[in-house]
C-alpha positions as CSV (number, residue, x, y, z in Angstrom):
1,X,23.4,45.6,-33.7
2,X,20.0,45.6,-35.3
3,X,18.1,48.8,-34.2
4,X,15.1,46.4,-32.2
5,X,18.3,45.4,-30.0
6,X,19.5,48.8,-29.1
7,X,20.8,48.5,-25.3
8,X,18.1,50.2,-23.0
9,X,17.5,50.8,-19.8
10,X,14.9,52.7,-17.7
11,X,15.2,54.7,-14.6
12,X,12.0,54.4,-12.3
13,X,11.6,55.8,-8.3
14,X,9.3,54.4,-5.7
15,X,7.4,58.0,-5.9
16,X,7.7,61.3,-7.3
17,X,10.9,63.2,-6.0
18,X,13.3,60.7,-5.3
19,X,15.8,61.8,-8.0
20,X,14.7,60.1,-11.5
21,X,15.6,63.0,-13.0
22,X,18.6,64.0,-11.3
23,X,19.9,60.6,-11.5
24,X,18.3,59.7,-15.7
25,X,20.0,62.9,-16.2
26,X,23.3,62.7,-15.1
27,X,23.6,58.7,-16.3
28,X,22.9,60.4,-20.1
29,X,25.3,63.1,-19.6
30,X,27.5,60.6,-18.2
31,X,27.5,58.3,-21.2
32,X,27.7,61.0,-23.6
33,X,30.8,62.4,-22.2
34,X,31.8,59.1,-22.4
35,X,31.8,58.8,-26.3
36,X,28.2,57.0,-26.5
37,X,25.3,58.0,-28.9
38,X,22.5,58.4,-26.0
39,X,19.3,58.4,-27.1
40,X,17.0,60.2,-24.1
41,X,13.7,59.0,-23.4
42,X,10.6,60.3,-21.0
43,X,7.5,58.4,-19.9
44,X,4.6,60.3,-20.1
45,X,3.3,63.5,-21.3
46,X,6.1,65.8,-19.9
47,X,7.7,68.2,-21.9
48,X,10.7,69.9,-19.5
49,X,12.5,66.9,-18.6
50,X,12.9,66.0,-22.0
51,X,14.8,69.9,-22.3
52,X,17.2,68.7,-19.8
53,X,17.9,65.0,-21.2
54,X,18.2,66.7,-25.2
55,X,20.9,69.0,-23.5
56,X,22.9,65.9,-21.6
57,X,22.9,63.6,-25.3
58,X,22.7,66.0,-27.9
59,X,19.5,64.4,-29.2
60,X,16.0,65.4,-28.8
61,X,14.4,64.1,-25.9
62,X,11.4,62.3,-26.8
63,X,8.3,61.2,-24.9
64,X,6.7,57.7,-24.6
65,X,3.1,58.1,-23.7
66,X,0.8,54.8,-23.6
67,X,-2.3,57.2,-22.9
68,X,-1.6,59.6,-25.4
69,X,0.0,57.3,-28.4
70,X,-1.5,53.9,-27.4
71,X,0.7,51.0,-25.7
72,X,1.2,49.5,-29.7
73,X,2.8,52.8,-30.5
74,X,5.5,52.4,-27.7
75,X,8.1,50.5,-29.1
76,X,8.3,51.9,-32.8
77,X,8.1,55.3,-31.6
78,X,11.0,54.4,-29.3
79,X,12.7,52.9,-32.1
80,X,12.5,55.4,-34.4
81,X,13.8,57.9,-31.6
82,X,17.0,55.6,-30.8
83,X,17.6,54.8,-34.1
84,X,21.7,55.2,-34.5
85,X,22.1,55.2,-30.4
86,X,24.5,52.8,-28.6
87,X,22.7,53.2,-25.7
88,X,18.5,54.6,-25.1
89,X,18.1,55.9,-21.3
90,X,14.1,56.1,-20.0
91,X,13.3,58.3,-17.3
92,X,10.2,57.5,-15.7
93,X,6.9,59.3,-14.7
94,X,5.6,59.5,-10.7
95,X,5.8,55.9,-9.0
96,X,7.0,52.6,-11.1
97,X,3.2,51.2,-11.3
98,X,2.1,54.7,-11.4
99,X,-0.6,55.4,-14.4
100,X,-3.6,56.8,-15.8
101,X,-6.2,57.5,-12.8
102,X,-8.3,54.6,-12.8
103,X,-6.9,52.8,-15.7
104,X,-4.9,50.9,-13.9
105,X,-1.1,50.6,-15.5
106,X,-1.8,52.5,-18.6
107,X,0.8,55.0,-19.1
108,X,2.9,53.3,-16.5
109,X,6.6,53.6,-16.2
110,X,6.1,49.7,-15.1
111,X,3.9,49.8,-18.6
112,X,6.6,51.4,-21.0
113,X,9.5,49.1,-19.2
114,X,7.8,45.9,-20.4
115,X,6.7,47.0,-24.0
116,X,10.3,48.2,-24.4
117,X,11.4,44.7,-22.7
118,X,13.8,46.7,-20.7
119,X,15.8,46.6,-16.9
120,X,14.3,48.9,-14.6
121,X,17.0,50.5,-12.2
122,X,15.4,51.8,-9.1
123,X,16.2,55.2,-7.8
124,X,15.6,55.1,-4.2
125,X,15.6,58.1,-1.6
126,X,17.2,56.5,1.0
127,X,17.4,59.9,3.5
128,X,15.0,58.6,6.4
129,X,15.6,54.7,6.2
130,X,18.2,52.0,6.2
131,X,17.1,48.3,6.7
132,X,13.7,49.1,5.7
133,X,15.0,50.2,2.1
134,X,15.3,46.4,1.3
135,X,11.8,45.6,2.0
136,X,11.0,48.5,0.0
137,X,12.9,47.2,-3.0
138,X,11.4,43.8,-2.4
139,X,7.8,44.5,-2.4
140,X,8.8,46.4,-6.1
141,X,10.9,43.4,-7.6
142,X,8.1,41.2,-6.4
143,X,5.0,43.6,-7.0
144,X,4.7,42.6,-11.0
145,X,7.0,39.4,-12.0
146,X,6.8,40.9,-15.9
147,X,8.6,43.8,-14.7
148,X,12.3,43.1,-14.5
149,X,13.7,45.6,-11.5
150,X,17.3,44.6,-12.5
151,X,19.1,47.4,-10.0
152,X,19.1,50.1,-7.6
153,X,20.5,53.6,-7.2
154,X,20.7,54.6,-3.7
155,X,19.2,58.7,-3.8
156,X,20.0,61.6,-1.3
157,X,22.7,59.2,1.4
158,X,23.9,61.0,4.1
159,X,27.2,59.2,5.1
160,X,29.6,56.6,4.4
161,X,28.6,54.3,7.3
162,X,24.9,55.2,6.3
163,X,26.0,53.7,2.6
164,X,27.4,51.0,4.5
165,X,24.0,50.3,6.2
166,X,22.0,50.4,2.8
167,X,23.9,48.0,1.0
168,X,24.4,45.5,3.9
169,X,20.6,45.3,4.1
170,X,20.4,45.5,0.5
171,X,22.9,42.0,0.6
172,X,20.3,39.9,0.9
173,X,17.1,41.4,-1.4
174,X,18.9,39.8,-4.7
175,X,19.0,43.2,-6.2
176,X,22.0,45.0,-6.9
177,X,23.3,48.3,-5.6
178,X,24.5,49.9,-9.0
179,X,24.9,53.4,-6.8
180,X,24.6,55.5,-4.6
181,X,24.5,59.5,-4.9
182,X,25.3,62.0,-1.3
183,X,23.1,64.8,-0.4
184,X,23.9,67.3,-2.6
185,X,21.9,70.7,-3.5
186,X,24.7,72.3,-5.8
187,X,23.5,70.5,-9.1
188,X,19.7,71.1,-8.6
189,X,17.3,72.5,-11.3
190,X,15.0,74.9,-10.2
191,X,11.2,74.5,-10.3
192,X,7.9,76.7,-10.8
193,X,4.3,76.0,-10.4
194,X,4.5,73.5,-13.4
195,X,7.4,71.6,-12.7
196,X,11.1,72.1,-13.5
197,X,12.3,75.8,-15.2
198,X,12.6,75.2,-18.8
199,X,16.2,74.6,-20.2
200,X,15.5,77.5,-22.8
201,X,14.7,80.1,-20.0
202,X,18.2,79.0,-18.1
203,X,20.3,77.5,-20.6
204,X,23.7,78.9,-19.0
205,X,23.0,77.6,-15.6
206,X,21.2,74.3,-16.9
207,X,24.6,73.4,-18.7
208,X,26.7,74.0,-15.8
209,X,23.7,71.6,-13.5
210,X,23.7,68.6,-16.3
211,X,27.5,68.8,-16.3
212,X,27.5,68.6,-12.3
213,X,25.3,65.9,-12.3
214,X,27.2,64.0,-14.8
215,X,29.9,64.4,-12.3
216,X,28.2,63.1,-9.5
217,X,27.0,60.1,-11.5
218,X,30.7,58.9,-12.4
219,X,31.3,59.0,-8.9
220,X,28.8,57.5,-8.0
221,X,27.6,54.7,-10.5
222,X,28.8,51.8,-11.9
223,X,28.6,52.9,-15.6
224,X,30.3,50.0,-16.2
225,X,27.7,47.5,-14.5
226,X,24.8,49.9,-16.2
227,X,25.8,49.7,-19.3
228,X,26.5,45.4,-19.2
229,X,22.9,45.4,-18.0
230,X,21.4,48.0,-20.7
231,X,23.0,45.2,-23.1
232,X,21.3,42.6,-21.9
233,X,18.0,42.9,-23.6
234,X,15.9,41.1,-26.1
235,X,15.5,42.2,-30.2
236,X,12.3,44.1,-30.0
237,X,9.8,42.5,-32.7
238,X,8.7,46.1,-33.6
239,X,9.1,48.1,-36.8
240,X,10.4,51.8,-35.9
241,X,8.0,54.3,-36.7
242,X,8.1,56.1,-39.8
243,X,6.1,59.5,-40.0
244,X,6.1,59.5,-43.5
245,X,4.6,55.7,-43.8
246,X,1.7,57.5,-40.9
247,X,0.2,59.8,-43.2
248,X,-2.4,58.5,-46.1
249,X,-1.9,59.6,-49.3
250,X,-4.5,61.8,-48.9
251,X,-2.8,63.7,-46.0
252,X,-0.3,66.9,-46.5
253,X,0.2,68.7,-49.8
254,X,0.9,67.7,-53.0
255,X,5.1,66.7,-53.8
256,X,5.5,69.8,-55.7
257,X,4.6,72.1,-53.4
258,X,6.0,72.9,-49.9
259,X,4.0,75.2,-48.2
260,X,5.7,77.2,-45.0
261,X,4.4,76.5,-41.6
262,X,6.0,78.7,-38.8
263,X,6.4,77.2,-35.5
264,X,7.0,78.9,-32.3
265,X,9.9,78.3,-29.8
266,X,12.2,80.4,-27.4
267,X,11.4,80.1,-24.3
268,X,8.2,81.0,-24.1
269,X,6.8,78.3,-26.3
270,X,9.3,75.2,-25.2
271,X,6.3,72.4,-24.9
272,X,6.8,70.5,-28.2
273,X,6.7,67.0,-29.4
274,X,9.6,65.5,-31.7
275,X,7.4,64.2,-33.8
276,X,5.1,66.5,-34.7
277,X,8.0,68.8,-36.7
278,X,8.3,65.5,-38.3
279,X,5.1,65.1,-39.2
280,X,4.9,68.0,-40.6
281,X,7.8,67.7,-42.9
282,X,7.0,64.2,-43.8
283,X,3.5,65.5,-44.7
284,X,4.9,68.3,-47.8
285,X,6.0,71.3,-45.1
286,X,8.8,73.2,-44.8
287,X,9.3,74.0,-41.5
288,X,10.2,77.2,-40.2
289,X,10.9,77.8,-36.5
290,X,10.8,81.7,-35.0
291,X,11.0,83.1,-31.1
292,X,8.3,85.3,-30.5
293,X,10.2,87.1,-28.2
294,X,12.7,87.9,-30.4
295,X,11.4,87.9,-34.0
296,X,9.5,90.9,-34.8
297,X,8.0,89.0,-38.2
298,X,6.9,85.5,-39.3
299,X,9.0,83.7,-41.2
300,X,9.0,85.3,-45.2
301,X,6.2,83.2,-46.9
302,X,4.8,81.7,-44.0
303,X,1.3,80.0,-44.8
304,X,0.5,78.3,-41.8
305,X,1.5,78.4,-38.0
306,X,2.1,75.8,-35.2
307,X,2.5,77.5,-31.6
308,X,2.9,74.8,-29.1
309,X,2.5,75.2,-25.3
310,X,5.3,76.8,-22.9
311,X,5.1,79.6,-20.2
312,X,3.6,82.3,-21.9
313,X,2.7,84.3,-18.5
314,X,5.9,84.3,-17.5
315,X,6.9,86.5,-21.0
316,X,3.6,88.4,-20.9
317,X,5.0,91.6,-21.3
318,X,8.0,90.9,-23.7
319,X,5.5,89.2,-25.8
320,X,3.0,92.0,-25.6
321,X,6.0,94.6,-26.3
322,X,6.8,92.7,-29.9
323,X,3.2,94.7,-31.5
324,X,4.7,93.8,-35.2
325,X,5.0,90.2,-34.9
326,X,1.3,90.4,-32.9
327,X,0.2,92.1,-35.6
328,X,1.4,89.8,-38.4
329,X,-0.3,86.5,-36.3
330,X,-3.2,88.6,-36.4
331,X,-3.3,89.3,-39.8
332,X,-2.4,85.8,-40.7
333,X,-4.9,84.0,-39.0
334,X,-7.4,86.7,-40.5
335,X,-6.9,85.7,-44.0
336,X,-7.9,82.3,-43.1
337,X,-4.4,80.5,-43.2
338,X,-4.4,77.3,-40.9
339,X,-3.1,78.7,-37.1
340,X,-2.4,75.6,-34.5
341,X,-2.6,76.9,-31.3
342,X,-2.0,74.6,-27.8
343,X,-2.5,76.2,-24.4
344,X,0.2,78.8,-24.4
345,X,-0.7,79.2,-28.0
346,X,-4.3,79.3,-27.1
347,X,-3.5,82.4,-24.4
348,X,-0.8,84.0,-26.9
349,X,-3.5,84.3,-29.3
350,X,-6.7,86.0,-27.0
351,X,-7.1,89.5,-26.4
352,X,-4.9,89.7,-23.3
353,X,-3.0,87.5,-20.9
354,X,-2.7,89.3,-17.0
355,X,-3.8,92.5,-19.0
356,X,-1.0,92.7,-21.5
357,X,-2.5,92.6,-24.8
358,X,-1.8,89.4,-27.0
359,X,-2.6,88.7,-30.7
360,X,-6.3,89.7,-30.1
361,X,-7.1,86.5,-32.8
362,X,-9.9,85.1,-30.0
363,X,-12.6,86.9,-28.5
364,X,-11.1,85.7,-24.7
365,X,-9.0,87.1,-22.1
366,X,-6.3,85.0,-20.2
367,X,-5.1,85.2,-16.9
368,X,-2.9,83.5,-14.3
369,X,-5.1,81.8,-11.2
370,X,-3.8,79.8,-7.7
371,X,-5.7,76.4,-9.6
372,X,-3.7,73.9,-11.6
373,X,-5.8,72.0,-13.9
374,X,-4.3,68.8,-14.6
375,X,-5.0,65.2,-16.1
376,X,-6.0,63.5,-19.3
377,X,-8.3,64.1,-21.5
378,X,-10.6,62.5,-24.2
379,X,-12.2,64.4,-27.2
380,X,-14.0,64.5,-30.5
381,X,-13.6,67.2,-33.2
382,X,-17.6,68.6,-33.5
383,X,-16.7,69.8,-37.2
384,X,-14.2,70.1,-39.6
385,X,-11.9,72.6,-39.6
386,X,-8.2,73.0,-40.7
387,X,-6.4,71.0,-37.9
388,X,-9.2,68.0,-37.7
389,X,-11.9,66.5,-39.3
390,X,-15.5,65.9,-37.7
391,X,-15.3,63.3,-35.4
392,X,-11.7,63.0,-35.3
393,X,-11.1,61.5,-31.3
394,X,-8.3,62.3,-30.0
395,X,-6.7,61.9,-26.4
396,X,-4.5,64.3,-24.8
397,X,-3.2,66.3,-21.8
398,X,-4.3,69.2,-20.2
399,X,-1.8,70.5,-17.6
400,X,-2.0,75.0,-16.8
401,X,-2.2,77.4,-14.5
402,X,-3.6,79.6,-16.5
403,X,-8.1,80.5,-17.4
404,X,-9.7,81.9,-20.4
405,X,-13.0,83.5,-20.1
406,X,-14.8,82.5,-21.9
407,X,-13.2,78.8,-22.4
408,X,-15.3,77.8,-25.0
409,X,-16.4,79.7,-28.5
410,X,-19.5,79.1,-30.7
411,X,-17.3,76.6,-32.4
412,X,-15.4,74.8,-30.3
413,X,-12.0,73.4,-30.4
414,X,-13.6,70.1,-29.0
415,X,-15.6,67.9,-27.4
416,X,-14.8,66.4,-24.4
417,X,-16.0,63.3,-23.6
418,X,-13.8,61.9,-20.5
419,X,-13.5,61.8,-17.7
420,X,-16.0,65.1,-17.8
421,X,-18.2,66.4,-20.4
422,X,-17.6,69.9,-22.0
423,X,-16.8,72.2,-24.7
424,X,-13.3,73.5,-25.1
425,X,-11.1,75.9,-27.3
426,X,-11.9,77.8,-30.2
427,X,-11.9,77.0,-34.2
428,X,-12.8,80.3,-36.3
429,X,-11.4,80.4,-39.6
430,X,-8.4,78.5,-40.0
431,X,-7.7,78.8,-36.0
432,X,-7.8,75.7,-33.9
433,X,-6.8,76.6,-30.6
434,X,-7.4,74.9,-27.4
435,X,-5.8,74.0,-24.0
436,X,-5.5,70.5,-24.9
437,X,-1.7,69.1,-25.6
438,X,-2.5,66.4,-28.3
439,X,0.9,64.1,-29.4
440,X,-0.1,63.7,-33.2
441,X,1.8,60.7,-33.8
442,X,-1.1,59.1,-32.1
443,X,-3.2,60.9,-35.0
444,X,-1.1,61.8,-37.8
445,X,-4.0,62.8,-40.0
446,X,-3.3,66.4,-38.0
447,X,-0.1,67.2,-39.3
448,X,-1.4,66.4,-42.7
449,X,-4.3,68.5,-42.8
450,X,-2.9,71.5,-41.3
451,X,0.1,70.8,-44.5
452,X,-2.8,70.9,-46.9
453,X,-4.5,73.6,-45.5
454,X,-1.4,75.6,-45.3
455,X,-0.9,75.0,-49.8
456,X,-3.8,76.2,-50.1
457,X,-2.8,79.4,-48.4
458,X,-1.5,82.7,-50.1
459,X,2.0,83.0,-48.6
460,X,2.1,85.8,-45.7
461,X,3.9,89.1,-46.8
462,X,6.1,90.4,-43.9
463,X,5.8,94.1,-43.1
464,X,8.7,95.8,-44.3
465,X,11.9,95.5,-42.7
């Protein structure tokens, strides 16, 4: 099997909370315990379903963003995820021919499916309907004839004779019933104002949920049927994407050297692209991860520093309480080594967040309000500093709960151009911080300058232990 014909599928819904990821999630746990090499997918920017999916496979879950990465990034970056796999799963985002706002089906599930030439199975919550669900299924297997809605899981049924109904009306739509799930509370995963609870803030009880679910798939799904359909797809034409092949010759340090660059996890700092780790190394890093709520000190030798997005409110006073590893960000970012910081980096770093004192890097304070912010984002680098160079545009994805006053400094992070104009985020020094979650395989020119940056960085001494 040639990697461009690795057997796909992706799992779509009508609408947001019909069970994609309930149902994506216990179809990769499913396979897995079944012997298969799953490789876990996510449409769109999301970064806790992919938690859930890397915990069912054993792989990282790995996003596919047209918005963010560009539909001609779609298929290599796919490729190079599901390299190895005998079987890629795709859980959707919102609605199939849900996208963008106002771009029509950029960023789609209905998008992803047909640059990854891939069946679309249906999740459908069939709890308030019977005959109707085959209209349903027929205005979406009609709606776009490129999309190929090849099957349908039947979400949240209430009885046998109600199963009964559903697939008698379902005998005559053409499409296949390839499941159908019951009611069932017991193997749900808990949300919060931004979605599902991270998989690093419940890892006990997330195991025992993905292992229910993969229970509740086998009985059920026809694996069986799924998996003859997810081998039914064409070679994609594609070449996998390579980071190393991304960055110019330019980018990332030179082959002797291999400057440290720490990057934040635990479970305050869970929102993190594959890729950019990747990046990273392919640019000349080594890369070091560290919990902030657990590590009292930066890696030994650390010259640069990555912290990604997460829940940092949630951990304010456990990550106020760890003063020496504050201190050492502080004094890090002071002597001018390269600091990436991305919305729960951004707060981490300000004076305080809900009046627990952070790293005290920005001249801001953070706090928790009742407003999400939320959508995409375009922007422009105003002036070089050590993430991007002036001009650099970018797209990404702002998604909090969270302000900073002030929300801008006298440098900013950047420009935004669309769909409003503003300044945003702070660059002093070597800091780039911001609320803006930017996938940098869409610009891998990031990864390498922070890598060159970071060599030319004194390592950071550690206080003593």
């Amino acid at each position: 099997m040639s990697g461009g014909s690795i057997p796909r599928l992706v799992i779509a819904a009508p609408s947001s909370g019909a069970g994609k990821t309930t149902v994506a999630t216990g179809l990769m746990a499913a396979f897995a315990e079944a012997g298969l090499v799953v490789s876990p997918h996510k449409v769109g920017p999301d970064y806790i379903d992919p938690g859930y999916h890397s915990l069912a496979t054993g792989r990282p879950g790995r996003n596919l963003d047209a918005y963010l990465c560009g539909p001609d990034r779609i298929a290599p970056l796919f490729l190079h995820g599901a390299a190895g796999a005998d079987l890629a799963l795709v859980e959707g985002v919102m609605g199939l021919f849900d996208g963008a706002s106002g771009m029509g089906e950029l960023s789609s599930t209905a998008q992803v499916a047909k640059l990854l030439r891939a069946p679309v199975v249906l999740v459908v919550d069939a709890s308030s309907q019977s005959r109707s669900v085959a209209a349903l299924v027929h205005g979406f297997a009609s709606w776009d004839p490129e999309v190929r809605l090849a099957g349908v899981i039947l979400n949240k049924v209430g009885s046998d004779r109600h199963e009964q109904l559903l697939r008698e009306a379902m005998d005559s739509s053409g499409v296949p019933v390839l499941g159908a799930l019951r009611r069932d509370g017991r193997a749900g995963t808990p949300s919060r104002h931004l979605g599902l609870v991270p998989v690093a803030e419940r890892r006990a009880e997330a195991v025992e949920s993905v292992g229910e679910l993969a229970a509740r798939v086998r009985a059920g799904c026809d694996l069986q049927a799924l998996l003859a359909l997810a081998h039914t797809v064409p070679e994609l034409p594609d070449a996998a994407w390579d980071p190393a092949a991304e960055l110019a010759p330019a980018d990332g340090a030179a082959a002797t050297e291999k400057p440290l660059i720490a990057v934040a996890g635990g479970a305050a700092f869970t929102f993190s692209y594959a890729e950019h780790a990747e990046l990273l190394a392919a640019a000349g890093a080594e890369v070091a991860p560290f919990d902030p709520l657990r590590d009292e000190h930066l890696p030994p030798g650390t010259q640069g520093l990555v912290i990604g997005g997460g829940f940092p409110e949630m951990y304010a006073p456990d990550l106020s309480a760890n003063a020496p590893l504050r201190a050492e960000v502080a004094a890090l970012a002071a002597s001018g080594a390269p600091v990436s910081a991305e919305c729960a980096g951004l707060l981490y770093l300000s004076r305080s967040l809900d009046g627990k004192p952070m790293c005290g890097v920005l001249p801001a304070e953070s706090r928790m309000t009742e407003r999400l912010t939320l959508g995409y984002r375009e922007a422009v680098a105003l002036r070089d500093n050590a993430l991007a160079a002036a001009g650099t545009r970018v797209r990404g994805h702002e998604f909090h709960r969270t302000v900073l006053e002030p929300g801008a400094g006298t440098d900013p992070a950047w420009g935004l151009t669309h769909p409003e104009r503003r300044l945003e985020g702070f660059v002093s020094g070597g800091v780039h911080a911001s609320y803006l979650h930017v996938h940098w395989a869409a610009e891998p020119s990031l990864a390498g300058r922070l890598v060159a940056s970071a060599a030319q960085t004194a390592p950071a001494r550690s206080s003593a232990r």
